[in-house]
N, C-alpha and C positions, 0 to 999 in steps of 0.2 A: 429524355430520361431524367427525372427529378435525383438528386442526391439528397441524402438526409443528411443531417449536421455529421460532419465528418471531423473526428478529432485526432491529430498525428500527437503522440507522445516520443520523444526520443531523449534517452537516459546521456546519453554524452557522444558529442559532435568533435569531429574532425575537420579543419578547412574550417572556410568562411561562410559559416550559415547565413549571417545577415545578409550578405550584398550591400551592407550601408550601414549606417548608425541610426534607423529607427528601432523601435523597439514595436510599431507595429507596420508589416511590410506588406504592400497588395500588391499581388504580382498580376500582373494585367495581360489576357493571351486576347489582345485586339481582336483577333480571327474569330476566336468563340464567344468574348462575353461584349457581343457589339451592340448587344441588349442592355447592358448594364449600368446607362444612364443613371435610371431612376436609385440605383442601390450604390452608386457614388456618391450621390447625392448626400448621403448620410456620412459622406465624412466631415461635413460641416457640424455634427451632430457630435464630434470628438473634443473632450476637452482637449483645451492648450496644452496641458503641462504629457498630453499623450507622443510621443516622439513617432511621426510619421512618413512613409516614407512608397512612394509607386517604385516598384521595379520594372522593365521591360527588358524584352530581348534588344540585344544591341542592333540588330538590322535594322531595327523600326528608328534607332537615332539620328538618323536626316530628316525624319516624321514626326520628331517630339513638339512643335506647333502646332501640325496638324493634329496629332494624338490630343493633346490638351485642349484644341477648339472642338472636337468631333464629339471628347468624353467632359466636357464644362469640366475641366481640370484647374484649378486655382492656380496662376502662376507660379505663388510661392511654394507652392507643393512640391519637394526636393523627390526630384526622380534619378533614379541610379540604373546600370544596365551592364547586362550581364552576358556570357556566352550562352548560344543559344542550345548547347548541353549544361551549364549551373541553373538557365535560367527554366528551363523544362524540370529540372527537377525541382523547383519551386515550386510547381504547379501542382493541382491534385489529377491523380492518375496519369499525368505527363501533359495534360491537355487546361483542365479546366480551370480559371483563375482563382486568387485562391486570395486569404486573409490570414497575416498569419502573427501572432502575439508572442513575442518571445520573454526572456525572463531577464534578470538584469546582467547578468554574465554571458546570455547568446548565445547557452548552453541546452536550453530546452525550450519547446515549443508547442502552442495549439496551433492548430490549423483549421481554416474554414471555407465554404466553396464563397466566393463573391459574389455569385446569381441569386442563391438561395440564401443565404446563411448572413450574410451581411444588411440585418435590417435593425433596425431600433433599440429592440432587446438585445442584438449581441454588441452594439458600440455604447450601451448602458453597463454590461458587462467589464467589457475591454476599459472605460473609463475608470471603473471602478478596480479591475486588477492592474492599474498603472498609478493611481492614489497612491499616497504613501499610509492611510488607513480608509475604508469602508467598510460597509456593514450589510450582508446580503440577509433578507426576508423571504422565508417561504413561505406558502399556504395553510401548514400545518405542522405541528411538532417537529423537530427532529430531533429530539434528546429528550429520555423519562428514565425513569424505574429501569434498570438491568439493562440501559444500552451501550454497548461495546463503544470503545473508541470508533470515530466516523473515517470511514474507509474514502479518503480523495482521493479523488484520480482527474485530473482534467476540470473540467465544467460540471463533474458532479459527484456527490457524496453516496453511497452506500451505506445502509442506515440498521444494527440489526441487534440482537438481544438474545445469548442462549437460554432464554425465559421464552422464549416465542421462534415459529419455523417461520416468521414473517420476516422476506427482505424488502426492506423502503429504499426508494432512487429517489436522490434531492435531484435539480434541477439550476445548475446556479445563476443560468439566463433566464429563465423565465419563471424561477421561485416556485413553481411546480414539486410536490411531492407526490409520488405513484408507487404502486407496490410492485416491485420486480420480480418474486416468486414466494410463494406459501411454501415451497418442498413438499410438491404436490405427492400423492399415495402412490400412483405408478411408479415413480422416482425412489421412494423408498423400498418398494416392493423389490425393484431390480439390486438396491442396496443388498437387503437382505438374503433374498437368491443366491448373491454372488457369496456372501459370508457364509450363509449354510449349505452353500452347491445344491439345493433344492427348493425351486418354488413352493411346493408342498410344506416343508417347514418353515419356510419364509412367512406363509402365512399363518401358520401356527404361531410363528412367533409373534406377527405382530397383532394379531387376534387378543395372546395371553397380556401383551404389553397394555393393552386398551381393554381389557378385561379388569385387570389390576389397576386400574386408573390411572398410571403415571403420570407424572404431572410434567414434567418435560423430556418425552420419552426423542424429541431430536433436537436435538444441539449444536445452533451452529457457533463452530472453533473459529473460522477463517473464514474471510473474504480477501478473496487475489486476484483482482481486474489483470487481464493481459494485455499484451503490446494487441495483440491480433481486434480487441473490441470485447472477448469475451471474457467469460469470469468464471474464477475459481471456487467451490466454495466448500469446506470441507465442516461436515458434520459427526457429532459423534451419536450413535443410534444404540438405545437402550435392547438389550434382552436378556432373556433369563435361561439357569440353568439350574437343573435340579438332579439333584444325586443323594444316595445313601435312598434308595426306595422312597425318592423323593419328602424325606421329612428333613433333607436339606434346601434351603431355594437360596439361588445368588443372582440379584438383580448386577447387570455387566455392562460396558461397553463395547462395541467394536470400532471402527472407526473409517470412513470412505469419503468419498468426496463427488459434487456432478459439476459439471462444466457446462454452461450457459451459454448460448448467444446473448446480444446485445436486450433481445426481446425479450428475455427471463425463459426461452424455451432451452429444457436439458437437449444437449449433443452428449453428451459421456457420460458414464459412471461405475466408479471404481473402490478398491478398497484399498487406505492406507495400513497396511498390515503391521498389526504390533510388535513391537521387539519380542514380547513374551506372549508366548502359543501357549492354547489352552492352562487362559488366566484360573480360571472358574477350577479346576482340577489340584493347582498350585492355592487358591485363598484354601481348598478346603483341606490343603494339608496343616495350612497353617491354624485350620477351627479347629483340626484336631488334634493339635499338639504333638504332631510329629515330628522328626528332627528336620531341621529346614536351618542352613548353615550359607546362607549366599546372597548375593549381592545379583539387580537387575537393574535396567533401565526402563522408564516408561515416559512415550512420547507427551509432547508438549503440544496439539495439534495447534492452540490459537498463537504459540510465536514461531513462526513460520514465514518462509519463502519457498514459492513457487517458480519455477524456473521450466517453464513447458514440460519435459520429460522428467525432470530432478526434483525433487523438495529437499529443503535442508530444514531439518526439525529439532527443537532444545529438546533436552532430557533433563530429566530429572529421577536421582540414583534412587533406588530403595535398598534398605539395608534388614536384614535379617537376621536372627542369631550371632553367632561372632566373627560373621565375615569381616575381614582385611578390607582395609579401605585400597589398600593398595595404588598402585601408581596408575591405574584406568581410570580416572575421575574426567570421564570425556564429556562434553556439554553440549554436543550438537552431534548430530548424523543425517549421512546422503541417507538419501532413498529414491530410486530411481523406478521409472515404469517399467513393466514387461507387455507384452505382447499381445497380451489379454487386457493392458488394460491397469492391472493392479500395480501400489508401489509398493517396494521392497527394501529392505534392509540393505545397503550395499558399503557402505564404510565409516566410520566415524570420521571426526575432524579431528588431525592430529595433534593438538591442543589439551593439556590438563586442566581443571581451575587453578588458577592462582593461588598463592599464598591465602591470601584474605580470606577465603573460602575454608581452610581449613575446620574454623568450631560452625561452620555453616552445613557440611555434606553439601546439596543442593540445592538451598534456600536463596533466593536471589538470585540464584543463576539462568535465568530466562537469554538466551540469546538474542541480542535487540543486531539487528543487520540493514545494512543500506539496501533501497527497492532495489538494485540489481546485484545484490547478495557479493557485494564485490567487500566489502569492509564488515568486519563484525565489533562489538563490542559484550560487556557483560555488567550489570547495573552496579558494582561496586567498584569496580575498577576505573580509570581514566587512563587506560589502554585500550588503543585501535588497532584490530588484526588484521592485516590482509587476508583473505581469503583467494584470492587468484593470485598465483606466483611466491616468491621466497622471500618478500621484504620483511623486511626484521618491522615489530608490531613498533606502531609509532604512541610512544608517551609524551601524553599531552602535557603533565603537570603541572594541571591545573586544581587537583585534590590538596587545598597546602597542608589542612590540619588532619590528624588521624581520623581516620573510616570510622573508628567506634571510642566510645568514651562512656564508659561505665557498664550500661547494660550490653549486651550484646547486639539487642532491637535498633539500638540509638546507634543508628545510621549518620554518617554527618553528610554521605553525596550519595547517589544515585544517579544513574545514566538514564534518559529515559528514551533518546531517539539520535539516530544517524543517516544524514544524508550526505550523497556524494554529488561530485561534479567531477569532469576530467581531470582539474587541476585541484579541485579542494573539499575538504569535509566540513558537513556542517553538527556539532555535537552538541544536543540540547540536555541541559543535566540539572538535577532540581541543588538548590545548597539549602540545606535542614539550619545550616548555622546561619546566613543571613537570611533564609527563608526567603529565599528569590530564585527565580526562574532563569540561567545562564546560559548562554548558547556560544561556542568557541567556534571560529571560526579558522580551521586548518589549513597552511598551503602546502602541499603534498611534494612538491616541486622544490619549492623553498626548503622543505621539512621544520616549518616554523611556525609557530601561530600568528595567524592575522589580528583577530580582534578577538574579543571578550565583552560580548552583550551582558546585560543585567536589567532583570526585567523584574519590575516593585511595583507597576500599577495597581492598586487594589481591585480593579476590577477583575483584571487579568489572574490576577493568584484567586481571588473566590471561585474561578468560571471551573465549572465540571468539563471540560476541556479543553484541553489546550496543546497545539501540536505545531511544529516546524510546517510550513508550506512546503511539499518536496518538489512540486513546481521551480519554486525561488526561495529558498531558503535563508533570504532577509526580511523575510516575515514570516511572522508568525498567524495559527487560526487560533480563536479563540469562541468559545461559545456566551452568546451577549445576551441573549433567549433562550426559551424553548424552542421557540422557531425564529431562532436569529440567530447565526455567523458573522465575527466582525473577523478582519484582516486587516493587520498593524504591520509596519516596517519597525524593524530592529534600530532601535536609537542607541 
């Protein structure tokens, strides 16, 4: 049975993942990969500066001479050995041997089969994510006109634009770019179904949407790769509604989501149901100038976390008439699945905005959260919230001079991303007053800051992207092309 590139992500480890101090570890099952000559062979093909390292099971260490004449094993090649329950679960599926790339804290990992997956192109790869900078070339664009921040996960990028229902998959081993899914019509069909409870209208509906020409009648909000391989991807899908004997029309949203295998084919698809029901009813009270005295929330679909059953989505308040601002100024809320399938409204996060937000309402308030929705922050503040458990939100203060000076716009800091590790956060936040790119480095443990990156490359500040690596969060990606990614370590 062949395996295809098999990649393990794991958000934070307990115990001793390595088994040693390499940073890249093969873990060798004798028994199955006694074919595996020829694809050892390429560990010659590892730069120096890549820290390597064989693991076996300990039984086999009376046989570590014979192991290294049988597999042309380089003597200097530090081998470590483990019990032969830590060392099976090194392996992939408990059996097959494996390669596996960790990050610089031994906090996160790829993982690859050794038979298959260990050829030329993946230790060009591995070379290249152990550099302290590289620069990966695809085949063909990956950044133009309306494309979203690029969705990494592992070994590849997610590429997409709510100007287009096109998904692009980069490749970052073999520079390969493929298209993962158009949101094919079946897929929208069942969309619309499930929002109007009637196929029959579903196609009315999207009959009149494509009638009307629309010009981006699906929108995708979110891309959210999961642990499991698949991927999340939540769209928001135009229709229309017509009332007062139809010489009213209201072009509208709803909003759903399908769920992919690795192959770009839908397995799900559901609706993320709006805080406010029957929107289309509520604009037209407000065309008509009826009394309308109240305050709503509307979701945020592209900042977002997915969390298999749960989403947790920003808000953004809308105010009307002379509603009270009141002490509800909440900036995120659960939504969880039911049973059909759909997500639902289930609580808000018990959290107000800040101060700072006051002459704001809900401007800048986008919830930026760590990939496993464990830490949140909010782009004007340099406060971190816990989100799991009661710890009081940790201030970073590192904001030294006032948030605004003068106009309201004239921002001095912004937050723009959070990543986590067991023991530490990494907070990447633009400064408007030195106009450089900073990233603090938190030890959660300690409750203290580590370090304070500061990043003034000029290449780096012109590049129309630029994002923390959440692999290993001492480098940063950077876009160096249209179809070039470079990856820099944090100086």
């Amino acid at each position: 049975m062949r395996h295809k590139l098999l990649l393990t992500f794991i958000i934070a480890i307990t115990g001793d993942l390595c088994y040693g101090q390499g940073n890249l570890l093969l873990s060798l099952n004798v028994d199955e990969c006694y074919t595996c000559q020829g694809n050892l062979s390429n560990i010659g093909l590892l730069d120096s500066g890549v820290r390597k390292e064989i693991v076996l099971d300990e039984v086999h260490k009376q046989d570590v001479n014979s192991i290294r004449d049988v597999f042309s094993l380089d003597n200097n090649l530090p081998i470590a050995y483990r019990s032969s329950k830590d060392f099976k679960n090194s392996l992939i599926e408990d059996n097959y041997s494996s390669v596996t790339l960790t990050n610089t804290d031994n906090t996160k990992f790829q993982r690859y089969t050794l038979k298959n997956d260990f050829n030329p192109d993946l230790v060009q790869y591995i070379n290249k994510m152990s550099a302290d900078e590289a620069s990966f070339d695809f085949n063909s664009d990956i950044f133009g006109f309306g494309t979203e921040p690029l969705v990494i996960t592992g070994n590849r990028a997610y590429i997409f634009s709510k100007f287009s229902p096109v998904i692009k998959r980069a490749n970052f081993i073999t520079g390969n770019v493929d298209t993962f899914s158009t949101l094919p019509d079946d897929a929208a069909l069942t969309a619309y179904t499930r929002y109007f409870k009637s196929e029959t209208k579903a196609k009315e509906q999207m009959q009149i949407v494509k009638a009307l020409n629309v010009k981006f009648p699906r929108e995708i909000r979110k891309i959210a790769p999961q642990k499991d391989g698949n991927v999340w991807v939540g769209v928001q899908y135009t229709y229309f509604a017509f009332l007062n004997d139809n010489k009213d029309t209201f072009q509208l949203k709803f909003e759903a989501y399908h769920e992919f295998d690795r192959t770009g084919e839908v397995l799900k698809t559901g609706l993320v149901n709006s805080i406010i029901d029957k929107q289309h009813e509520f604009y037209y009270s407000l065309l008509k100038n009826k009394a309308v005295d109240t305050n709503f929330y509307n979701t945020v679909l592209s900042d977002m976390n997915v969390m298999g059953d749960t989403l947790l989505i920003s808000l953004n308040k809308k105010k009307y008439g002379a509603g009270n601002k009141g002490n509800d100024d909440y900036f995120l809320a659960y939504y969880t699945r039911n049973a059909t399938g759909d997500y639902n409204l289930h609580h808000y996060y018990d959290k107000s905005l800040p101060g700072v937000y006051k002459d704001y309402n809900h401007y800048f308030s986008n919830s930026i959260l760590t990939a496993d929705a464990s830490y949140l922050s909010l782009p004007l503040v340099d406060t971190i919230y816990s989100i799991k458990g009661n710890t009081q939100p940790i201030a970073l203060g590192v904001f030294k001079e006032k948030q605004f000076t003068g106009s309201p716009l004239n921002y001095s800091y912004t937050v723009q991303q959070i990543e986590s590790g067991p023991t530490t956060l990494s907070v990447m936040y633009y400064d408007n007053i030195s106009k450089q790119v900073k990233v603090v480095r938190y030890d959660i443990q300690k409750k203290a800051t580590d370090a304070v990156y500061s990043v003034s490359d000029p290449a780096i500040m012109r590049a129309k992207f630029i994002q923390l690596d959440s692999f290993d969060p001492y480098y940063l990606w950077y876009l160096s092309g249209n179809s070039q990614l470079t990856r820099t370590r944090l100086k």
